[in-house]
C-alpha positions in Angstrom: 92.5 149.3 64.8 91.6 148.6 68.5 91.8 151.9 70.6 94.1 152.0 73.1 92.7 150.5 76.6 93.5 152.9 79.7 95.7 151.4 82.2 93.3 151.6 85.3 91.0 149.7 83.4 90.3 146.1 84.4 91.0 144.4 80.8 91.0 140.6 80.4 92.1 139.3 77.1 91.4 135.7 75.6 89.1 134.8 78.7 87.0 132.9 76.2 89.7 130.2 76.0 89.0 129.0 79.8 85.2 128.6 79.0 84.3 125.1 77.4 83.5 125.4 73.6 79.9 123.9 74.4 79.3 126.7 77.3 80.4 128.9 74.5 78.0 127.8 71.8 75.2 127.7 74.2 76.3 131.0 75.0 75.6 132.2 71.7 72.6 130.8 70.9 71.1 131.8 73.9 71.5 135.3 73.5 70.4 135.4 69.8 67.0 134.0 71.2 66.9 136.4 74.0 67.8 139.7 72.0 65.9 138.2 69.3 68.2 137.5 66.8 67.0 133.8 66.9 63.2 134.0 66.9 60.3 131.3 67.6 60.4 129.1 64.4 63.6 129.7 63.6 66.5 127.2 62.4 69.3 127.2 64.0 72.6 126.3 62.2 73.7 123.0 61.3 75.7 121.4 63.5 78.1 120.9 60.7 78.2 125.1 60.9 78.4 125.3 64.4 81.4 123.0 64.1 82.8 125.0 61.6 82.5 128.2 63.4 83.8 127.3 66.8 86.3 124.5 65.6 84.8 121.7 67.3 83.7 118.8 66.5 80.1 117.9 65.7 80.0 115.5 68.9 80.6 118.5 71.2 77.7 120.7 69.0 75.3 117.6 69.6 76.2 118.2 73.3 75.8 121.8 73.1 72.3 121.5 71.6 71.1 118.3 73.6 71.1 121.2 77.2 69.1 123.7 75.4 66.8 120.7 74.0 66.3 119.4 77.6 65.9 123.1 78.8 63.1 123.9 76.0 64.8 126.5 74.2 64.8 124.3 71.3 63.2 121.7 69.4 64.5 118.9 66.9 62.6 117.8 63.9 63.9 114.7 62.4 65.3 115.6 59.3 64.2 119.1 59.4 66.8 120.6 62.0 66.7 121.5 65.0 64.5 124.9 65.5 63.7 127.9 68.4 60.9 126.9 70.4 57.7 128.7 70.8 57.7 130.5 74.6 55.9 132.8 76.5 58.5 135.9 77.0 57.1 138.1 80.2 58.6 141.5 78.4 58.2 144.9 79.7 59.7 148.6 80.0 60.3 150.4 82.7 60.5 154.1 83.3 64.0 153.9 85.8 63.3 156.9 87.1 60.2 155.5 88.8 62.0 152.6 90.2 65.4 151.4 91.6 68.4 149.3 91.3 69.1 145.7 92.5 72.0 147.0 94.3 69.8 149.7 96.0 66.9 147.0 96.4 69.4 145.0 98.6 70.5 148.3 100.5 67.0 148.1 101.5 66.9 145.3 103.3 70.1 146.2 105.2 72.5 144.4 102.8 75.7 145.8 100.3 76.1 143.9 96.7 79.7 143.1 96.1 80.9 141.8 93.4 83.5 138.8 92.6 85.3 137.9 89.6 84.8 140.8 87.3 86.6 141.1 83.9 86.0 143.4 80.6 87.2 142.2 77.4 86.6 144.2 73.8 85.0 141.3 71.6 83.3 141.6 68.3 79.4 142.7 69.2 77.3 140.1 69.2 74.3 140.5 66.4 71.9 142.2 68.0 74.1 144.0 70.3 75.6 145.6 67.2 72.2 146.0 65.7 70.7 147.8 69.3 73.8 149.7 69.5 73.8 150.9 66.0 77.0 149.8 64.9 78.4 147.5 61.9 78.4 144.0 61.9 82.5 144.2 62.5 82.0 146.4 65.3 84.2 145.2 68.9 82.5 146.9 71.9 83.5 146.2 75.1 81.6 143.1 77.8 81.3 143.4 81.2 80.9 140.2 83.3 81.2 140.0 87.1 79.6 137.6 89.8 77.2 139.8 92.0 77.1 138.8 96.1 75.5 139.1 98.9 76.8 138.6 102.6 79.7 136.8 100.8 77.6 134.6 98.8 76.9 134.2 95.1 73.3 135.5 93.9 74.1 136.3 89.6 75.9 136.6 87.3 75.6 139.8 85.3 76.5 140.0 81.4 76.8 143.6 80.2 77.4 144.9 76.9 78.6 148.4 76.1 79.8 150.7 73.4 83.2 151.9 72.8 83.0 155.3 74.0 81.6 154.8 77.1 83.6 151.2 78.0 86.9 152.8 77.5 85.8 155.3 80.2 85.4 151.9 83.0 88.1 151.8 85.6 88.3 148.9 87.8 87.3 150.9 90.5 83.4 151.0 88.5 83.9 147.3 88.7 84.5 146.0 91.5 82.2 149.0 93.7 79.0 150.4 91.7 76.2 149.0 90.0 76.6 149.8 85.7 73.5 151.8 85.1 75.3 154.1 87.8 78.7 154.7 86.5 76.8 154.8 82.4 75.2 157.7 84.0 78.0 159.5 85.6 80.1 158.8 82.2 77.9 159.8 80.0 76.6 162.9 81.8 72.9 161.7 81.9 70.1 159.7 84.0 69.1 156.7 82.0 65.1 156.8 81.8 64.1 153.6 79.9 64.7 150.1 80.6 63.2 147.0 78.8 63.0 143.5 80.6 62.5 140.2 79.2 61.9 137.7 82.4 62.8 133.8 81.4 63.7 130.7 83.6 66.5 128.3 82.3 68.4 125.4 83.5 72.3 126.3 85.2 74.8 124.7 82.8 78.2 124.0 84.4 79.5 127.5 84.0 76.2 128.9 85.6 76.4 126.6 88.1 80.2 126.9 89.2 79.8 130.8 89.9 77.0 130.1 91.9 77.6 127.5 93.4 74.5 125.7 92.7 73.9 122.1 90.7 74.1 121.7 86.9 70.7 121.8 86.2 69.4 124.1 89.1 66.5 126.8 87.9 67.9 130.1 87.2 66.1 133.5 86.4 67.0 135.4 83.8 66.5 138.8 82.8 67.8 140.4 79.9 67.3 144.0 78.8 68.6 147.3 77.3 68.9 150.6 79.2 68.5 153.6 76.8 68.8 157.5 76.8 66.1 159.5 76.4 66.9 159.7 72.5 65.7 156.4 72.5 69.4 155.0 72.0 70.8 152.0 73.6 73.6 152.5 76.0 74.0 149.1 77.5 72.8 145.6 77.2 73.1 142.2 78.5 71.7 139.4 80.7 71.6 139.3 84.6 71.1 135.4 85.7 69.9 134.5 89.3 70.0 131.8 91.5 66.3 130.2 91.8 66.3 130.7 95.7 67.3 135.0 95.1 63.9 136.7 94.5 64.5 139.9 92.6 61.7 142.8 91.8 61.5 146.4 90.5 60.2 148.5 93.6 58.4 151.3 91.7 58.1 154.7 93.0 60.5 155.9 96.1 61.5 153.1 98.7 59.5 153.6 101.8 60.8 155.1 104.7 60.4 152.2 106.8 60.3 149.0 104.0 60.5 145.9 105.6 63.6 144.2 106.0 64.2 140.4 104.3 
């Protein structure tokens, strides 16, 4: 039984249905690589499964797949199948205590993040969400997704991930004003020490490109990671995808007194 959703909580139900089926199967795919569900080698499904799965057609899967083809994520073998690609992953953690926020990076340079467009649904955890978070395979927990700006403009798109106990705790409030490793911390009544980064560049689909408001195609950054508690559990996870043109870093160590403005 799903628990009962507070009212000051910025719920969206069924937004899945106004994202295209093959933005949804890239979706998928794309974050089994990236949490490592999917691995270098491995075979995807058929596109006879993916068909299956999303109820779609096998055209629409061949559409899916072709993007992450062109984009390298993938490889086809004729008559094999159509397998995860070998690529260099830039991964590293990173003691958050040492360093600060892309909210707090931006405040550096004399800028606010705002954020457009933001939603939190309870869906079924994806694989290796449920497997970082601990839970069953039948688990829901609850995804945060939200457009981050600057000076009015779109820089990312930012995919969060979060269990139960602490999502039912989000108010819209959290959404639509603070950065999520701030408001974990003030729910759960802890700093969050430990952060691990992947770093990979992909290729905007139409989705991507429609919140930014950049071209189908356009280079995007992407980092995805997992913030965790000094028990060494996971507390949230997800993707944060960037414009090409927005350069993003981890300032380690206190900001500087007088850090240059960009």
């Amino acid at each position: 039984m799903k628990r009962a959703v507070p009212t000051d909580t910025l719920v969206t139900k069924g937004r899945d249905r106004f994202i295209p089926v093959y933005a949804r199967i890239q979706d998928r795919i794309r974050t089994a690589i990236a949490y490592g569900a999917l691995k270098p080698g491995d075979r995807l499904p058929t596109e006879k499964e993916l068909s299956a799965e999303f109820g779609t057609t096998r055209s629409t899967v061949r559409h899916a797949i072709d993007r992450l083809v062109y984009e390298g994520l993938v490889v086809r073998h004729v008559g094999r199948g159509t397998f995860v690609a070998e690529k260099e992953v830039l991964r590293s953690p990173i003691d958050s205590r040492c360093c600060i926020t892309f909210e707090e990076q931006v405040a550096i340079t004399g800028h606010q993040v705002t954020y457009r467009s933001a939603a939190l649904d309870l869906v079924p955890a994806p694989p290796r969400v449920a497997e970082l978070f601990g839970l069953p395979p039948d688990a829901e927990v609850y995804k945060l997704e939200r457009v981050r700006m600057i000076t009015e403009q779109p820089v990312g798109i930012e995919i969060r991930y979060l269990p139960q106990e602490i999502g039912r705790h989000i108010t819209g409030e959290m959404l639509t004003r603070c950065s999520v490793h701030a408001f974990v911390s003030n729910i759960i009544g802890e700093p969050i020490p430990t952060i691990v980064v992947s770093v990979t560049a992909e290729l905007a689909d139409s989705y991507i490109a429609k919140h930014l408001e950049i071209s189908e195609g356009s280079a995007v950054t992407v980092r995805t990671n997992s913030h965790h508690i000094t028990n060494g559990n996971a507390v949230i996870c997800g993707r944060s995808i960037f414009r090409g043109d927005v350069a993003t870093e981890y300032v380690l160590g206190r900001a500087l007194p007088n850090s240059p403005r960009r």
